[in-house]
ZAMARGU-4260 file (C-alpha; in steps of 0.2 Angstrom, whole numbers, plus 5000, padded with zeros to 4 digits):
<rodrens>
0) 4725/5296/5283 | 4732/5282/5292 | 4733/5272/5277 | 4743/5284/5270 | 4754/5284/5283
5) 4758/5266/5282 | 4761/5266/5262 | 4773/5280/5265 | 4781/5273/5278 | 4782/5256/5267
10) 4791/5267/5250 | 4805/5271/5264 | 4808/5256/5268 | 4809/5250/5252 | 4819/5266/5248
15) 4832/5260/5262 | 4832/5243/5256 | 4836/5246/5239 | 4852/5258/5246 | 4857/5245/5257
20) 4856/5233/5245 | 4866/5241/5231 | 4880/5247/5245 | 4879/5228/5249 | 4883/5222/5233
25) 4897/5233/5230 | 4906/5232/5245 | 4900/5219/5259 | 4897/5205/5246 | 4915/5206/5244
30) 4927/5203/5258 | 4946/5213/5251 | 4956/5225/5258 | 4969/5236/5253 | 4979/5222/5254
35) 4971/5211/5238 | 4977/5226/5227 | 4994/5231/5233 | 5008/5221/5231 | 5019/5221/5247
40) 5035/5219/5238 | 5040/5221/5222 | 5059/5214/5221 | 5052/5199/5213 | 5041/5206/5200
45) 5049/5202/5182 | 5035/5206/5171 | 5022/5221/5167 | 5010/5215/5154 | 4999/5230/5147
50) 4985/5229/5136 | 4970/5236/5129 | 4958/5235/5112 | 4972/5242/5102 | 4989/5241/5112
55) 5001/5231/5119 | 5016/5234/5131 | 5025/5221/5137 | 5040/5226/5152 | 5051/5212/5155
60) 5065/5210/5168 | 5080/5199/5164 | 5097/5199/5174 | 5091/5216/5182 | 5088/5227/5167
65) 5072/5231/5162 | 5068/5232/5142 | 5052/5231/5133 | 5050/5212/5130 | 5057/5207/5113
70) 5067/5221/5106 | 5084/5229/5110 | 5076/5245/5119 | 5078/5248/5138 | 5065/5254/5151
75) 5065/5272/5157 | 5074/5268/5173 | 5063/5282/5183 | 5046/5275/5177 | 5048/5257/5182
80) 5055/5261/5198 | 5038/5272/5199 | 5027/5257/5198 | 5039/5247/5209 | 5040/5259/5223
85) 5020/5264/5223 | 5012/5246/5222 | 5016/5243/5240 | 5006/5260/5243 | 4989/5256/5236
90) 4972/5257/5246 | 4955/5256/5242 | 4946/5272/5241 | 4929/5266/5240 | 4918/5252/5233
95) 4911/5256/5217 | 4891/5261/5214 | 4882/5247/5211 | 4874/5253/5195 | 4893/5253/5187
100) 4894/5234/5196 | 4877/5231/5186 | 4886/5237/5170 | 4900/5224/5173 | 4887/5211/5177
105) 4879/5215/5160 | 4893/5217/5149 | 4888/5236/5146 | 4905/5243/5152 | 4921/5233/5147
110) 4938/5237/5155 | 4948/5250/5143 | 4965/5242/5150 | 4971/5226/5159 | 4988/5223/5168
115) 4997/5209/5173 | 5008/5208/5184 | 5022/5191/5184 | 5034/5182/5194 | 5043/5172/5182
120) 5028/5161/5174 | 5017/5165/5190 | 5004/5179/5190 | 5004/5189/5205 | 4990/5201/5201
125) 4980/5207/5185 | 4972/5223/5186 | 4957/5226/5176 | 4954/5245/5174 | 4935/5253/5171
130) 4930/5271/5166 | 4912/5279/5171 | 4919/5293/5161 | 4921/5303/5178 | 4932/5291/5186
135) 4942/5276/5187 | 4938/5260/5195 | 4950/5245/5195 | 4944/5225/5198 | 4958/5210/5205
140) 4961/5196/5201 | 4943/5194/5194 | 4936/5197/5211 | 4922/5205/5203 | 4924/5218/5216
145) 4929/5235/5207 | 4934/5250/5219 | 4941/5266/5218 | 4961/5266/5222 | 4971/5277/5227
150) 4991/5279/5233 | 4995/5284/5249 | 5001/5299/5249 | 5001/5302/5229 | 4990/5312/5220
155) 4987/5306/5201 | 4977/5291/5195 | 4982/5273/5197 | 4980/5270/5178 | 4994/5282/5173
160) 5006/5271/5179 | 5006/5259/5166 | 5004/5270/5150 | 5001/5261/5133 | 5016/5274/5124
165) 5029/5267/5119 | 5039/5283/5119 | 5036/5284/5138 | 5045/5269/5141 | 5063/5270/5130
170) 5076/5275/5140 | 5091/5286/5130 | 5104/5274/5137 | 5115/5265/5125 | 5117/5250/5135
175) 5112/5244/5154 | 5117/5232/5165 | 5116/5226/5182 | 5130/5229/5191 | 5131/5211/5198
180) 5131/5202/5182 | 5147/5213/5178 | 5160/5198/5178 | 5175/5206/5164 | 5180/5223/5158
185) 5195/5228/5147 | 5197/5246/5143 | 5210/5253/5130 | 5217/5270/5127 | 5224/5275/5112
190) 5232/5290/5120 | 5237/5284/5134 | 5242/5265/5136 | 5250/5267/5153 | 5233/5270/5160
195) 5223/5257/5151 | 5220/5240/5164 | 5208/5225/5162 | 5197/5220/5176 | 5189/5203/5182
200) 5178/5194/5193 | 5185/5177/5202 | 5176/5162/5208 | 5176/5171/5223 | 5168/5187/5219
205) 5183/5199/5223 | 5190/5211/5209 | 5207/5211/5202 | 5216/5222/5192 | 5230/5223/5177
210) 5238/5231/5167 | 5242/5223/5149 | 5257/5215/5154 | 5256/5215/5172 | 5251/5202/5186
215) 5231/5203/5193 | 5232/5211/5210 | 5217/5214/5221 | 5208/5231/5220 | 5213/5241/5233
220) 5199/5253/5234 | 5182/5243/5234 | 5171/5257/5240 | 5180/5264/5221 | 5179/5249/5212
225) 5158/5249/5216 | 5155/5265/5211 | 5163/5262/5195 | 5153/5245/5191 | 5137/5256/5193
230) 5143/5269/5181 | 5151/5258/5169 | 5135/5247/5169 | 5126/5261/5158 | 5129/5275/5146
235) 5117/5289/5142 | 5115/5297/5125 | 5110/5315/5118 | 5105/5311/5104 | 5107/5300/5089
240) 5113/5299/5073 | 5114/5283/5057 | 5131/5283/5049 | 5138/5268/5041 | 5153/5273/5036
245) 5156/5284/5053 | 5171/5271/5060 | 5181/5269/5043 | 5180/5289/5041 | 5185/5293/5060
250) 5199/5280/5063 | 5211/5293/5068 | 5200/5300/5081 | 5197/5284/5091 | 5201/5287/5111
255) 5195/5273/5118 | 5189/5256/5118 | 5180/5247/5132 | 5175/5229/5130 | 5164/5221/5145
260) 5159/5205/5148 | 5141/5199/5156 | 5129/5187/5151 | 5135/5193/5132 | 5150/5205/5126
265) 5149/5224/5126 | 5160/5232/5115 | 5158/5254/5116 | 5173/5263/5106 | 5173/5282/5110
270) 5177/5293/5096 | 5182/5312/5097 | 5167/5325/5092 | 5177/5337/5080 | 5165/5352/5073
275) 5166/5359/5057 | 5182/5369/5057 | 5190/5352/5064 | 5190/5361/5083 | 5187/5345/5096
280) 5172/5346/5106 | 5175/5348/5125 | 5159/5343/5128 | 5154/5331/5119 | 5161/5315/5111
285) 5155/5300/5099 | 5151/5283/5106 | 5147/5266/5093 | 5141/5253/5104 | 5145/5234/5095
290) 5148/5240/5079 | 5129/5245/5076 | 5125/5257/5064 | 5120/5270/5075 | 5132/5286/5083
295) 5128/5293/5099 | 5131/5309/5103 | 5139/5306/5123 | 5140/5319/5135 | 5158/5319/5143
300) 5150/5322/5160 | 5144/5302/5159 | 5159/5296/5152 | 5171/5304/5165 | 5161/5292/5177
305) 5163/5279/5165 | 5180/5279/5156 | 5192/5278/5174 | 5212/5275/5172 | 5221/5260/5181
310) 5225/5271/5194 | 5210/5276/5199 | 5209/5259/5207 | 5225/5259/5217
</rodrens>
């Protein structure tokens, strides 16, 4: 009997070693906190690299604007700003189990998806995500310490952030810019030339204003003048349409013609939406953005907030 005793008591000790052990090696073996995973501050982030077996998605900040690195195409505004504003947010939930740390170890479970995150040419963090096919379990930095993350406050898995769809990402504007780097901006109308003014940056940073023949003179109205540099660095669209012969066939229907000035020229000409009975849209107008082949359908609402007079400024 007392034998018995002591080789039961002996299998739960073992028992309570081996848990100790495996709790051991997914968490105390490791000494992070919340604070390896979250990135305190994001201002300084210019790159989102995002990969998998099949996929690659590569967000790119330059001068302020987000695009997908490489190509024309902006970022969805709302979905970068996501990532920005979360990072700061993330804790460790738990560590993970250690037969999924085992796995690793043994190359029987791969990550599905790894990001990086850049500062210019400097790596800030690189995410390696893992699936159990339950949950989701993320490593740093190649800390070989994979937890379960959540964000304070959020439901939704960490993963989603960083989608591998293209589609997720493109933005519907025609053009973006940041505010800042606005340093010229002309803007014609061929229905109204008394309200047509070119506006500029000096050495000093202030705005003046013109009309074509007219001195500069200082904006006025800088809390105005700000507000209309944030509309007037980006235009959204409805939809699109590919018509190279669009401008020869719709001279006479030309409104406008706005030519801005960053790190390169932005040249947008506005044309009227007539419908089929040769009625104007109210709504609606055509916008070609630097003579590209494409015509975006333009909502008036966005270019009433982006198409001001000279005397909106006195």
């Amino acid at each position: 009997m007392k034998g018995k005793i002591v080789l039961l008591l002996g299998v739960v000790l073992v028992i309570i070693l081996l848990i100790w052990y495996g709790y051991s090696l997914s968490s105390d073996d490791f000494d992070i906190t919340s604070s390896d995973f979250a990135i305190e501050n994001t201002s300084s982030v210019t790159q989102y690299y995002i990969t998998s077996d099949t996929d690659t998605i590569i967000l790119d900040k330059e001068q302020g604007v987000w695009r997908l690195l490489g190509t024309e195409l902006y970022v969805e505004e709302k979905n970068i700003a996501m990532i920005n504003n979360l990072l700061p947010l993330l804790v460790i939930e738990a560590p993970i189990e250690y037969k999924y740390s085992a796995a690793i170890g043994r190359g029987d479970m791969k990550a599905f998806k790894n990001v990086v995150v850049k500062s210019g040419d400097d790596i800030v963090r690189l995410y390696r995500f893992y699936n159990s096919g339950t949950d989701i379990f993320v490593d740093v930095d190649n800390k070989e310490a994979p937890c379960y993350l959540k964000i304070a406050g959020v439901s939704g898995s960490f993963s989603d952030l960083f989608s591998l769809d293209k589609r997720y990402w493109l933005s519907n504007v025609v053009f973006l810019l940041s505010p800042e780097y606005i340093t010229e901006m002309d803007v014609y109308y061929y229905d109204n030339d008394l309200e047509s003014f070119k506006l500029k940056r000096r050495p000093d940073g202030q705005f003046v204003v013109s009309k074509d023949r007219e001195e500069f003179v200082i904006v006025a109205n800088k809390d105005k003048l700000y507000s209309f540099l944030s509309f007037a660095s980006r235009l959204r669209y409805k939809s699109i349409k590919r018509d190279n012969s669009f401008e020869e066939d719709n001279k006479s229907q030309l409104l406008a013609r706005v030519h801005l000035k960053a790190k390169k020229e932005h040249i947008i000409k506005v044309y009227k939406k007539l419908g089929k009975s040769g009625d104007e849209d109210l709504f609606n107008a055509y916008v070609v953005y630097n003579n590209d082949d494409k015509v975006y359908e333009v909502p008036y609402l966005s270019l009433d907030k982006f198409l001001k007079e000279y005397s909106y400024f006195k």
